[in-house]
C-alpha positions in Angstrom: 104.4 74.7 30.0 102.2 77.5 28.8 104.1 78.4 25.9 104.1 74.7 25.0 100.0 74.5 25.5 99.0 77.4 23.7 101.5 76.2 20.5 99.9 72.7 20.8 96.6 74.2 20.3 97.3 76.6 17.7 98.6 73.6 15.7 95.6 71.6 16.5 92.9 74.5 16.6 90.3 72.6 15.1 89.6 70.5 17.9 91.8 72.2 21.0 89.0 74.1 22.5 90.0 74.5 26.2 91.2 78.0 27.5 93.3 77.8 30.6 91.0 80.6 32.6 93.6 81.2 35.1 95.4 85.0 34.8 99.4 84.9 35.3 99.4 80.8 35.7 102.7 80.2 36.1 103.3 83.4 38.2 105.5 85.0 35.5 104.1 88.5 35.1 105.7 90.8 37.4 105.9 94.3 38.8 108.5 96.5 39.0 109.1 97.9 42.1 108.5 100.9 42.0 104.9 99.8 40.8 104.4 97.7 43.7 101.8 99.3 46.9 102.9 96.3 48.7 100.2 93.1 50.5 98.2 92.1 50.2 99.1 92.6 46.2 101.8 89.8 45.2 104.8 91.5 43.2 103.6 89.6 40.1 100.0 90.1 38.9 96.7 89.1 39.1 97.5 87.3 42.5 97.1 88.3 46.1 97.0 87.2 50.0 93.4 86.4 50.8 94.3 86.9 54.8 97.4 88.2 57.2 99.4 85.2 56.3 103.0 86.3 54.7 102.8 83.9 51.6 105.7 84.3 49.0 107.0 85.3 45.2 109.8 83.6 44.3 111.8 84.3 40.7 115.7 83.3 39.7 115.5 87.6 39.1 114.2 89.4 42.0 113.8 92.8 41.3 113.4 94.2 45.0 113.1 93.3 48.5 109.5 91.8 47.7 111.0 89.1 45.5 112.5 86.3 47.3 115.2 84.6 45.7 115.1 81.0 43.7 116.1 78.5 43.0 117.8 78.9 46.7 115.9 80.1 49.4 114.6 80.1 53.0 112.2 77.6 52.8 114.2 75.3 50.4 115.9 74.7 47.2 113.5 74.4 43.7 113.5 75.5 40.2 110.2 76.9 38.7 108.3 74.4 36.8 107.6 76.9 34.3 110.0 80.0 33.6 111.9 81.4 36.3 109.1 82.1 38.9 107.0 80.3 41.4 104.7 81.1 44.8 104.9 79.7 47.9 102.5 79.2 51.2 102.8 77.6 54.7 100.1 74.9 55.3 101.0 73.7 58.5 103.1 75.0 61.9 104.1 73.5 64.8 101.3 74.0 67.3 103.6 75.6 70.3 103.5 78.8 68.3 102.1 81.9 68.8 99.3 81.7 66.0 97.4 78.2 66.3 96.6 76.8 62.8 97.9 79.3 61.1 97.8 79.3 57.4 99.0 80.5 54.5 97.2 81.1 51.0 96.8 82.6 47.3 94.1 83.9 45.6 94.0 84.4 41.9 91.5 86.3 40.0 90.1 84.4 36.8 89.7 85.4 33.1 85.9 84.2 33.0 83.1 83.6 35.3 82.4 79.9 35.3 79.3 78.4 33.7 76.9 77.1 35.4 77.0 73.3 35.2 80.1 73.3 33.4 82.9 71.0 34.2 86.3 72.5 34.7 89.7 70.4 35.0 91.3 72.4 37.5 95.0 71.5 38.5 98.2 73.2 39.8 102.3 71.7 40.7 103.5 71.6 44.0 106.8 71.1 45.5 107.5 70.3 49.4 109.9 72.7 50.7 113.4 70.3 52.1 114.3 73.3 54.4 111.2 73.0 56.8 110.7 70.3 59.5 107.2 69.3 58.4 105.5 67.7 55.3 101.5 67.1 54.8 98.5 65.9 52.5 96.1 68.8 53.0 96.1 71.4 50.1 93.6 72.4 47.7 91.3 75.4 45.7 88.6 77.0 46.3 86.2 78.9 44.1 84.6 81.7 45.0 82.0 84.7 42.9 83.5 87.2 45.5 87.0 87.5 46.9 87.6 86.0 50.0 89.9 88.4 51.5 89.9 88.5 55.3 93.0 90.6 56.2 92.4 90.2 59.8 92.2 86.1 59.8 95.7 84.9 59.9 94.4 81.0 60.9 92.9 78.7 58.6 90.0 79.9 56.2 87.7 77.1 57.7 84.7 78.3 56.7 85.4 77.5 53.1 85.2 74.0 51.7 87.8 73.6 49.0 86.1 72.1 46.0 89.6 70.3 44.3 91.7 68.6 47.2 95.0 66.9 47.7 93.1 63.2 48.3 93.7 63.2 52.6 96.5 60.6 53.7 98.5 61.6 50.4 101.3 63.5 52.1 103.3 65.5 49.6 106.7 64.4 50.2 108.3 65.2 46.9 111.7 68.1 47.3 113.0 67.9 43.8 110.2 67.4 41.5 106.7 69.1 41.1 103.6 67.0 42.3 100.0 67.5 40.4 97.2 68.3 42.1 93.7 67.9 40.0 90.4 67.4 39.8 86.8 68.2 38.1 84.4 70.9 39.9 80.8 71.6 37.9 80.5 75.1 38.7 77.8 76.9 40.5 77.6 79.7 38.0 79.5 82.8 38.5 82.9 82.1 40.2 85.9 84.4 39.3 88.4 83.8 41.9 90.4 80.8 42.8 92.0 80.4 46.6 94.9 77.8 47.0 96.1 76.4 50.8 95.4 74.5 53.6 91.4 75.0 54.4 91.6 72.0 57.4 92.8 72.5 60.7 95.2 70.4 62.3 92.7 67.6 63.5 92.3 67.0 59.6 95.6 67.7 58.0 97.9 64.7 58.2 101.7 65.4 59.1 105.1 63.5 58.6 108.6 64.7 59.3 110.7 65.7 56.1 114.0 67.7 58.2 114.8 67.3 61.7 117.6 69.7 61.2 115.0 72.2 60.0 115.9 76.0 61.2 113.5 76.8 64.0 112.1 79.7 62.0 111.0 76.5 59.8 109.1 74.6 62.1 106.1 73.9 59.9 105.3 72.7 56.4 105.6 74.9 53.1 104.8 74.2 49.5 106.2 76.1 46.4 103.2 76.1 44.0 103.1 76.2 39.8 101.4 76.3 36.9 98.0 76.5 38.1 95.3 75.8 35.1 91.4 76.3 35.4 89.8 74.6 32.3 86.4 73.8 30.8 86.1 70.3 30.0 82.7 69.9 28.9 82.6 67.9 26.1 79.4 65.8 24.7 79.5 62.9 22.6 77.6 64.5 19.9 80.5 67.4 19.5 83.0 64.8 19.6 81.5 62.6 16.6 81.0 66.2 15.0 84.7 66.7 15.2 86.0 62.8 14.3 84.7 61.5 11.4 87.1 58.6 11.4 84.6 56.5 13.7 83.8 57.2 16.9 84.8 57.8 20.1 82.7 57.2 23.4 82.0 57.9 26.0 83.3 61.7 26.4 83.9 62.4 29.6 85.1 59.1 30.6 86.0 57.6 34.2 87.0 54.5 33.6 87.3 52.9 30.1 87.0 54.9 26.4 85.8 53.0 23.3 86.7 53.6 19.6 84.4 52.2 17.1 85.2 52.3 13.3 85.6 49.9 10.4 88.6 50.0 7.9 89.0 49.0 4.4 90.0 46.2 2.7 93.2 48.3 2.2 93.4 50.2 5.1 94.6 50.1 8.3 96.2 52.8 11.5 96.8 53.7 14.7 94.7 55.4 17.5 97.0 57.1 20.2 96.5 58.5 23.6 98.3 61.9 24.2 98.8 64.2 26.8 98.1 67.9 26.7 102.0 68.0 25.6 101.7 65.7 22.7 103.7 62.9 24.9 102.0 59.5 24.2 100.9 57.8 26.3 99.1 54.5 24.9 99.0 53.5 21.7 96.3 50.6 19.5 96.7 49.4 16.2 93.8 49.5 13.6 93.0 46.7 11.1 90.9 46.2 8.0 87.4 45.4 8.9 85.5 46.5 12.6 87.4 47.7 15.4 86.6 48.3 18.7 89.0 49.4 21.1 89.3 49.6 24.5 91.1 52.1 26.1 91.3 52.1 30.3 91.7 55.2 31.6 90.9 54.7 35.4 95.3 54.7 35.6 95.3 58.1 34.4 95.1 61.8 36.7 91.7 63.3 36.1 92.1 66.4 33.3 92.1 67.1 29.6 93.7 64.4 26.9 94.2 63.9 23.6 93.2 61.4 21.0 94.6 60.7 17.5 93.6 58.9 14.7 95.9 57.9 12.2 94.0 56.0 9.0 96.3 55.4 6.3 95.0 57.7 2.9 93.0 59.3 5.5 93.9 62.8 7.2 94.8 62.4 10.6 91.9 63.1 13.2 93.1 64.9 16.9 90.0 65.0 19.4 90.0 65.7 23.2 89.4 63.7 25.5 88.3 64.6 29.7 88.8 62.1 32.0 87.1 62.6 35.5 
């Protein structure tokens, strides 16, 4: 997906402002091996193990003993989302083992500091592991100015409150696909690092069987994760009548409806499309001659960036973008 997003806004670079902050997203840069000092470094860069827990680096080309294999491997079966790699964490075991709560997690370090009072779409795939007995709802990210790296705590990081969750009771069931997780955070000012896992113990984290026939080595729930993205998404109305002069667009961010206001020609008329950050359409209205205003409902759609074009026949075509929280 990255190649794909950094074409889309070349092509559009007028109005695609929004820099994906996250270094390595899709976990495709890797070491060699003989490069590699070992944990709590992953084998691909820019990512590490925040605590004792053994998360894992997965690629369809492992290059040593630190690179676990994909698409098959001892937590299950999955291809990356994105190129040929992907991580993976525990965020749940069994409770009769010898660690209670223990966890698993990622932290990534961050191109920028965040602003402060800036709102960033954060998001990132996830894909529930088919050869482990155990399933849950409780994953998320945390930002953090400093590193939390506590190599002696192999348990749950619970004295960090994520700021983007998994919404609780939504257990991630899905084996073949990859599930989104998203949402806004207005920054504090200063964060560079990013944390994904299970911050809840088990009195919080809600459990369902996925595989009874589960190894016992796999008594707990794991998550392949992808394509994480940190983004700013502030946008005010004034920059996004600056950048569409074919009427207007309001408000910008939006949570539950969007309005377009313009008035055609006698002669004209057009289209005003809803796009993801792909291109894919997703709604479409017609324009007529005269005063339009259209209604666009958004409170359907996942929280994160989208686009909006404006096709006006003799006119140039008009591409803004549009948050929804």
């Amino acid at each position: 997906m990255r190649k794909i997003f950094i074409i889309f806004c070349v092509f559009f670079a007028f109005n695609c402002k929004g820099q994906n902050l996250v270094l390595n997203p899709s976990f495709e840069d890797t070491m060699t091996c003989s490069m590699y000092s070992g944990p709590p470094q992953l084998i691909c860069t820019y990512w590490f193990l925040p605590s004792s827990g053994s998360s894992d680096f997965f690629s369809t080309q492992p290059n040593c003993m630190y690179t676990l294999s994909a698409p098959s491997n001892f937590a299950g079966f999955q291809y990356a989302r994105t190129g040929i790699a992907y991580a993976g964490l525990a965020t749940y075991v069994a409770p009769f083992t010898a660690i209670p709560e223990y966890r698993e997690y990622i932290e990534g370090v961050l191109a920028d500091t965040l602003k402060a009072g800036h709102i960033y779409c954060v998001s990132f795939y996830v894909s529930a592991a088919d050869r482990c007995k155990f399933i849950t709802d409780a994953i998320g990210a945390y930002f953090s100015v400093d590193s939390i790296y506590e190599p002696l705590n192999n348990s749950a990081l619970s004295n960090f409150l994520p700021q983007i969750n998994n919404p609780s009771g939504n257990i991630i069931s899905d084996t073949l696909g990859w599930t989104l997780v998203s949402g806004t955070y207005t920054a504090q000012g200063g964060e560079k690092y990013i944390t994904i896992g299970n911050f809840y113990g088990d009195n919080n984290t809600n459990i369902d069987s996925l595989n009874n026939n589960a190894p016992l080595g796999n008594s707990g729930a794991y998550f392949f994760i992808d394509d994480v993205s940190v983004i700013d998404c502030t946008v005010g109305i004034n920059e996004v009548n600056d950048n569409l002069s074919s009427g207007k667009l309001y408000p910008n961010p939006a949570n539950t409806v969007v309005y377009y206001e313009n008035v055609l020609g006698e002669d004209e008329s057009g289209k005003i499309k809803l796009m993801d950050m792909l291109g894919k359409e997703i709604k479409e209205y017609k324009l007529t001659k005269g005063s339009n205003l259209i209604s666009i409902p958004v409170s359907d759609l996942s929280k994160g960036i989208y686009m909006v074009k404006v096709e006006i026949t003799g006119r140039n075509n008009e591409i803004v973008k549009l948050i929804v929280n």
